[in-house]
C-alpha angles and dihedrals in degrees: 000000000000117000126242081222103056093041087058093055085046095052096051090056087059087056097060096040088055095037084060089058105049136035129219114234120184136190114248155135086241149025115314114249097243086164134031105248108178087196095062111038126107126238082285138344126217123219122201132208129014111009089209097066098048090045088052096049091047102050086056092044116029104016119170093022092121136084107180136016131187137187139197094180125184105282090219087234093144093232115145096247134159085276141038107284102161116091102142121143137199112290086243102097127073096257089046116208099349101072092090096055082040100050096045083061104044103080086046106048077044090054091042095056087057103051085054120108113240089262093041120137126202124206118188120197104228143176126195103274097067104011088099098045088048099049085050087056093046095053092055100038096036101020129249090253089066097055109126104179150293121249122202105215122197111221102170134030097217097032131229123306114215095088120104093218107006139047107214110218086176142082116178122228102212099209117198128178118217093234128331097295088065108103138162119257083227139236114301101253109241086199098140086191101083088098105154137085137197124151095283089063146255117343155143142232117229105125123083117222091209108090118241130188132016110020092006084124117118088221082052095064104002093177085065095063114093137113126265123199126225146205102226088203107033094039084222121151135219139178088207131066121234133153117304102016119111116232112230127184119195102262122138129226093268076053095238108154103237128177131252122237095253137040128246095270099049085043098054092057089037098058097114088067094057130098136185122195120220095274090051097266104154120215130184106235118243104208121201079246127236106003095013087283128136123218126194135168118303109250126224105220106057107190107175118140088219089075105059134116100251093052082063088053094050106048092043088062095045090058106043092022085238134066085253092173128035108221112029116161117234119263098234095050098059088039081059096053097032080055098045096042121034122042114244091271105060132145094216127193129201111166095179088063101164116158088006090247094145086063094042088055095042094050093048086048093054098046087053100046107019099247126152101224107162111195131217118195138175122198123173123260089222115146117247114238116250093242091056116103087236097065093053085054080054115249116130103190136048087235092054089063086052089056095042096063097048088052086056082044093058085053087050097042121035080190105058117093127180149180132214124202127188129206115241107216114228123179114250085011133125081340109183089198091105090137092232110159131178091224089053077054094070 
């Protein structure tokens, strides 16, 4: 039996021997972007028409360009939404009714893992139906090895209601590294303690610099033993004694000399991380980190009302006074994932750009925290049907929803600049016909 794996490298090798025969040509007010250039992009740039083919173009010619991508696929649900959201097969295949879903994502996820930087991370918004076969597709594509996690993410209080038995509250967020560089930026810390300032930033004292337990002992590591002199008001330390300052060893209250965690020298440079409570208690400063921010572990259960479906509902039809599309994702949520898994500067894709949402939360991220996080979507160029809300507010293409919202972006942030390409259409050319199928795969 044929490997996923092998078949991937096969297929790459399809890409570039049918990106050398064809060229892509867009429709613009500037040059085309035949090439990612993180430089000279604007805040985002919008690509219009069949994701496949500009994913395609870009891994052979601008791979490992980008730092973060997220998705928010079709779920294959069936439902009779703004796009096409029903892939499902015949149940003959090994993978039943799910290849053709499968096999609809498989080039892309390929090309997307191209375009990754060697540290990228992506991160695939999921349900039920299709979170297995998926996985199943990430490990090939990505490895096993560079599986993250997987966060359950509630996005309603009562649940859905178009189960028999059961009302899912949850979605799920696949995230995948590149390779083993890739990591998260973390979650921000909510830790309210961290209540005191110098001029290396915000921080806290809750470590002691007196060793305790195994090998605290003075006879254990006589050298750090040695006093230090503080400042009782100021909570300064210093390794050298001056008026003023109170010496302190490390002994304990039962007044058994103990050892501190570094010796002189380290100390001595060190200084600035050390504090000393009124009594002459010394502390290391834990410090909220770069940007007197604070990063911990991602978590895997994200319960945040923001984040819920009807949020989404609510601020798409602020924005365009109707629910133009039917499944945006709220605001607060993509700013969340955005800031937990990508650095201010990021180059970030999203190439099922739907609503825009992924634009409108990087550039809220970057006015609050002064990032430079430049955006690339692709949305379809599929036409709306007559009978959806979204055609009576005027827009006649998926893609045109997508723009609108960076045009209302660009009234809400002066800031905020964008460019929009759109695919030119030639005949035997950029085909994404190619017949690959994840059923031919096994």
């Amino acid at each position: 039996m044929m490997s996923l794996i092998q078949n991937k490298i096969n297929y790459l090798g399809r890409l570039l021997q049918l990106q050398s025969q064809s060229s892509l040509l867009m429709d613009s007010a500037s040059v085309s972007p035949q090439r990612i250039n993180p430089d000279e992009l604007p805040a985002s740039t919008v690509l219009i028409g069949d994701n496949l083919v500009y994913l395609m173009h870009f891994a052979c010619t601008s791979s490992e360009s980008v730092d973060f991508c997220y998705i928010d696929p079709p779920y294959n649900t069936g439902s009779k939404f703004l796009y096409h959201d029903n892939r499902k097969s015949d149940s003959s295949g090994p993978f039943g009714t799910h290849s053709e879903w499968m096999s609809f994502m498989l080039p892309r996820l390929i090309a997307a893992r191209e375009m990754l930087k060697q540290n990228g991370v992506i991160a695939i918004s999921i349900d039920d139906y299709e979170h297995v076969y998926l996985k199943v597709l990430m490990d090939r594509i990505f490895g096993e090895e560079n599986f993250i996690g997987n966060i359950v993410t509630c996005r309603s209080k009562n649940g859905k209601g178009g189960k028999r038995n059961i009302a899912p509250s949850h979605e799920y967020l696949l995230v995948y590294g590149k390779t083993q560089e890739s990591e998260l930026r973390g979650q921000p810390d909510d830790d309210s303690s961290y209540n005191k300032a110098d001029d290396y930033g915000k921080y806290k004292v809750d470590g002691l610099f007196r060793k305790k337990g195994e090998a605290s002992l003075r006879t254990d590591r006589p050298n750090m033993y040695y006093p230090l002199y503080c400042h009782p008001e100021s909570g300064q330390v210093f390794l050298d004694p001056a008026p003023g300052l109170m010496e302190i060893f490390p002994v304990d209250s039962k007044g058994i000399e103990r050892r501190w965690l570094w010796g002189q020298d380290t100390a001595r440079e060190r200084a600035w991380q050390l504090y000393s409570s009124p009594k002459g208690v010394i502390y290391v400063k834990n410090y909220a980190g770069i940007e007197n921010e604070k990063r911990t572990k991602v978590r895997t259960l994200w319960d945040n009302t923001a984040f819920y479906t009807e949020r989404a509902t609510n601020e798409i039809t602020k924005l365009f006074g109707e629910k133009v599309f039917d499944t945006p994702k709220p605001l607060e949520y993509i700013k969340s994932i955005i800031d937990c898994m990508a650095n201010r500067d990021a180059v970030i894709l999203d190439f099922f750009a739907g609503s825009g949402t992924t634009a409108h939360a990087a550039m809220s991220l970057n006015m609050v925290d002064g990032g430079t996080r430049k955006t690339i979507l692709m949305e379809n160029d599929a036409p709306i049907s007559h009978t959806h809300v979204s055609y009576k507010e005027g827009f006649r293409k998926t893609s045109d929803i997508t723009v609108a919202r960076l045009n209302k972006l660009r009234e809400i942030f002066p800031e905020f600049s964008y460019m929009a390409y759109e695919l030119k259409r030639q005949q035997g050319k950029m085909t994404t016909n190619d017949n690959l199928t994840v059923d031919a795969l096994t």
